[in-house]
C-alpha positions in Angstrom: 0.0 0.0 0.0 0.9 3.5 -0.4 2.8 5.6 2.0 -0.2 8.3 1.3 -3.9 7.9 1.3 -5.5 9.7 -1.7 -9.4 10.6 -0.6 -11.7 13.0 -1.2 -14.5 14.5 1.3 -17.9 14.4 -0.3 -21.5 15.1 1.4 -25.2 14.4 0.5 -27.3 16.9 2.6 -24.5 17.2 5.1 -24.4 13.4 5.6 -20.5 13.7 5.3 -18.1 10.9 4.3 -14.3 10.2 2.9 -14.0 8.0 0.1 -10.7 5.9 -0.9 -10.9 4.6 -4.4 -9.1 1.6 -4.9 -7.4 3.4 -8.3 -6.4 5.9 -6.3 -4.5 3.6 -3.3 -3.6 0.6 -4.8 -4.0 -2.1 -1.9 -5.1 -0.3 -0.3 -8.0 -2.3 2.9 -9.6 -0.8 4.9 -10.3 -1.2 8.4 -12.2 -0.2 11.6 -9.4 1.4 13.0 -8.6 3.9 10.6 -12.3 4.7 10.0 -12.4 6.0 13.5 -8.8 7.6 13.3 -10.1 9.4 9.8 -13.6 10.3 10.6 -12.9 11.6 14.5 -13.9 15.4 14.2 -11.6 16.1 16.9 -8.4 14.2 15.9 -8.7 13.0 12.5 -10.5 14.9 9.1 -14.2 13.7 10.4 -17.2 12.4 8.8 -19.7 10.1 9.2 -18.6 7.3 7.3 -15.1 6.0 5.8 -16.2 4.6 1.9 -13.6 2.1 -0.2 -14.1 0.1 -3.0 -13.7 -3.5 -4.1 -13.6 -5.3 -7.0 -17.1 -7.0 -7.2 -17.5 -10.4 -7.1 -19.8 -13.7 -7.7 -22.7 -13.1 -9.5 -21.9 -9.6 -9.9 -18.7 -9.5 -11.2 -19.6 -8.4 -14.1 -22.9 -6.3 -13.6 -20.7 -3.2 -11.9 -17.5 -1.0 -11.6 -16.9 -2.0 -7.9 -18.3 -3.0 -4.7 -18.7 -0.2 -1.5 -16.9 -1.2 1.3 -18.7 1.3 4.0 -17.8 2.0 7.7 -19.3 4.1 9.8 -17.8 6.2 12.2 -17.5 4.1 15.4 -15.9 1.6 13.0 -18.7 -0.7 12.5 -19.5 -1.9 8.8 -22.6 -1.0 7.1 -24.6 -2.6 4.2 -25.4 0.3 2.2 -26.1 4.3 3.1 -28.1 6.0 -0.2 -26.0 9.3 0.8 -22.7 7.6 0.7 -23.2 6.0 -2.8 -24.7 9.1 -4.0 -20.9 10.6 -2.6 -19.2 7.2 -4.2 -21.1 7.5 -7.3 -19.5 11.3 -7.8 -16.4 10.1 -6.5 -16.4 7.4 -9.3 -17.4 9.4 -12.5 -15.5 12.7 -11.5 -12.3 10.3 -11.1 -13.2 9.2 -14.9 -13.3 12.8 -16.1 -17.3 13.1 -16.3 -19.5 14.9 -13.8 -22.8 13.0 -15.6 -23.6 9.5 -16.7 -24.2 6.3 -14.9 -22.7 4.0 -12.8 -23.5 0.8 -11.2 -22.3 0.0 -7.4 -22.6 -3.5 -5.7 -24.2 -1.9 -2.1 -26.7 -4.1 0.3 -26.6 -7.3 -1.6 -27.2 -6.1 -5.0 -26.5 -4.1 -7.8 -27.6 0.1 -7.6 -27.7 1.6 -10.7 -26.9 5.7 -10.3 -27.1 8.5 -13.0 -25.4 12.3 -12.3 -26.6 15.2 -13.4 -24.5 18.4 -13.2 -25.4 21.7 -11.7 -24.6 25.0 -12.6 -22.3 24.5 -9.1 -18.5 23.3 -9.7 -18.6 21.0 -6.3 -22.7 19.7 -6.9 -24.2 16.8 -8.9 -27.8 15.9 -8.9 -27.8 11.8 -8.4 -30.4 9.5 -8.5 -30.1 6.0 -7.5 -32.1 3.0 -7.8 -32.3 1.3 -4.1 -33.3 -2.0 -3.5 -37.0 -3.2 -2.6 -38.5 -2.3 0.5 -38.6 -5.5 2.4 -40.0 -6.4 6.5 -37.8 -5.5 8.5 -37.1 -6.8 12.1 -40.6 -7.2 14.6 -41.3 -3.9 16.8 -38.9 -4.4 20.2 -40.8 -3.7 23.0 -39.6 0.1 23.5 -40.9 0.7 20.3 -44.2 -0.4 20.8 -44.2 1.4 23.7 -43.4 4.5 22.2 -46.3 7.1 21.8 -46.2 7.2 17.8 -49.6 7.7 15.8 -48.1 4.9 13.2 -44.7 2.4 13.7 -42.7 0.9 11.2 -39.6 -1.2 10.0 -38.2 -1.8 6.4 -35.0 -2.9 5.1 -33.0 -1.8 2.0 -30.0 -3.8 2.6 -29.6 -2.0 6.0 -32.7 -2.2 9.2 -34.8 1.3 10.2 -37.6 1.5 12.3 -40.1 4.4 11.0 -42.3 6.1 14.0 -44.8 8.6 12.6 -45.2 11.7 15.5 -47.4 14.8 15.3 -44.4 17.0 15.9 -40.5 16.9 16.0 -40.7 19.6 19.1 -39.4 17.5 22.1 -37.6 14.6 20.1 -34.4 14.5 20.9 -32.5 11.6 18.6 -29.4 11.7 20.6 -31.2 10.5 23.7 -34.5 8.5 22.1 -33.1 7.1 19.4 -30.4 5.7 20.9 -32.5 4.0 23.5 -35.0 2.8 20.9 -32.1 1.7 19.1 -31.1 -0.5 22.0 -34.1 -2.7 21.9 -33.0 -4.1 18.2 -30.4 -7.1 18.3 -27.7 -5.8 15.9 -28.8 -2.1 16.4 -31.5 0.1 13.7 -31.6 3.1 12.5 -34.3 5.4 14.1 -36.5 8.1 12.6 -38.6 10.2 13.7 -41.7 11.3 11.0 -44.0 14.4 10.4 -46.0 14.5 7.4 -46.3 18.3 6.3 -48.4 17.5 3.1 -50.2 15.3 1.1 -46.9 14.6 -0.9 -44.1 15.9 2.2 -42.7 14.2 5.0 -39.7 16.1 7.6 -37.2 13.5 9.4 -34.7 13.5 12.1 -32.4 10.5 12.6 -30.3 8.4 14.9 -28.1 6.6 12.7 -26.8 3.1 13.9 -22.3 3.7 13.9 -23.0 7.1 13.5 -25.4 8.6 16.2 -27.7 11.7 14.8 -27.1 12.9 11.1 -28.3 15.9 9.8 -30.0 13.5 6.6 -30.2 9.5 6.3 -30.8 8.4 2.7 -31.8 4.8 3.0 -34.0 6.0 5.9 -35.4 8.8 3.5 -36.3 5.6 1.2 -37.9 3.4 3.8 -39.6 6.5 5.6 -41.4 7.4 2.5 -42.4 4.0 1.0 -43.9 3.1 4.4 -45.8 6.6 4.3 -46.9 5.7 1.2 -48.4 2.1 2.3 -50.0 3.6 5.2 -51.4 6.2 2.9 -50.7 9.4 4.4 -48.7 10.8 1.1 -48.2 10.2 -2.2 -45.7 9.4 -4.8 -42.8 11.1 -5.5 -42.3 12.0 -1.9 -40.2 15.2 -0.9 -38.3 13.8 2.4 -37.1 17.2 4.3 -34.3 16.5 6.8 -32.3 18.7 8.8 -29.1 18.7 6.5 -31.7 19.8 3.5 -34.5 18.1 0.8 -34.4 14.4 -1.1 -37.4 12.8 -3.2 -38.2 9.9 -3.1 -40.2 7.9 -6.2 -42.1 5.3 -4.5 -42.6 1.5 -6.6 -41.1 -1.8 -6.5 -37.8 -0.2 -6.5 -37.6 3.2 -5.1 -35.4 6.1 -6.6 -33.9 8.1 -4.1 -32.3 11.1 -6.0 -30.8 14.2 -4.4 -27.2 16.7 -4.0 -23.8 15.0 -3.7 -21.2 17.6 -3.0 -17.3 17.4 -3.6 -16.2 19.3 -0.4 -12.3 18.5 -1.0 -9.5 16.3 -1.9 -7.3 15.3 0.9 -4.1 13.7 1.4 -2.9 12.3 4.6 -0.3 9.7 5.7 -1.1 5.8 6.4 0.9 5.6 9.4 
């Protein structure tokens, strides 16, 4: 491996994270460790998530340009994050020259299929991404049962979240209830809390499983709104407000989560 790490800082609606492109650092593996030495706000470059890449494999070898290898902050792996490969998929294509075009990313068990768009903004691309079906997720805990929500909810999209509709965000705090609620899943969940502003608009805030709160969650954007949509308290495309800014979500068999990636910087830093 190289004596210097090549990455670049990206976000999608402040959900920030650095990505290390295997063309960039040949061998280059990564490892819990350094995603909490990199992504520590304090000590390291911080973000939210540490993204690699991998040459994909099996029955996918030949259906994309590389697999996401995604670690959250605390150093626990994740199966997908629909910010971060909106961030991998600019990553990918600005490292090829282009700023639009599609990509295909093996995330969550499958294949994603992204397309970029540019802005009139230098740093900002529009991308939209296919995500996977939303399937069950895990049975209420407990807690969440308990909890005083008008409607309750899990999904899956290659990662768990449990969906809890409230009539207002005032008093939720998702350091403190999300974490708790959080507690009550075997293997941890992201948590998010849901207000539906409109026949067609939902607002979120989020405890992220590895990462704590975020200001957005895009895989929880995609479950949030396709269980709105089946309890039928919005409509199809969904606008998913979060605190880091706006996605939409097109609700169907396979949801399409599109929304900002920005190219904050390119960073080098030592492997030692």
């Amino acid at each position: 491996m190289a004596e210097r790490l090549h990455l670049t800082k990206h976000h999608g609606l402040r959900n920030d994270f650095l990505v290390a492109l295997g063309a960039d650092n040949p061998g280059l593996v990564l490892t819990s460790e350094l995603a909490v030495r990199l992504c520590d706000r304090t000590a390291g470059i911080g973000a939210d998530g540490l993204i690699g890449t991998s040459a994909p494999s099996g029955e996918f070898a030949d259906q994309a340009e590389c697999e996401m290898v995604l670690f959250n902050a605390d150093g626990s792996r994740a199966e997908i994050s629909g910010n971060g490969i909106r961030c991998l998929g600019q990553a990918l294509l600005r490292n090829a020259g282009r700023r639009e075009g599609s990509v295909s990313i093996v995330a969550g068990g499958g294949v994603r299929h992204l397309t970029a768009t540019a802005t009139e903004l230098a740093e900002v691309d529009q991308l939209s991404v296919a995500m996977a079906r939303v399937l069950p997720g895990p049975p209420l805990s407990p807690e969440a049962q308990a909890f005083p929500a008008v409607r309750s909810g899990t999904g899956d999209v290659g990662n768990p979240h449990l969906v809890l509709q409230v009539l207002s965000l005032d008093g939720i705090d998702p350091a403190v209830m999300g974490r708790d609620l959080e507690r009550g899943f075997p293997g941890g969940i992201n948590v998010h809390f849901m207000v539906v502003d409109g026949p067609d608009r939902i607002r979120l805030s989020h405890w992220e499983r590895g990462a704590g709160v975020t200001q957005a969650c895009g895989s929880g954007a995609t479950v949030a709104a396709s269980l709105a949509v089946q309890w039928g308290v919005v409509t199809s495309p969904v606008a998913v407000v979060m605190p880091g800014g706006e996605a939409t979500v097109v609700c169907g068999e396979e949801p399409v989560l599109i929304g900002p990636a920005v190219l904050i910087a390119r960073i080098e830093v030592g492997c030692d």
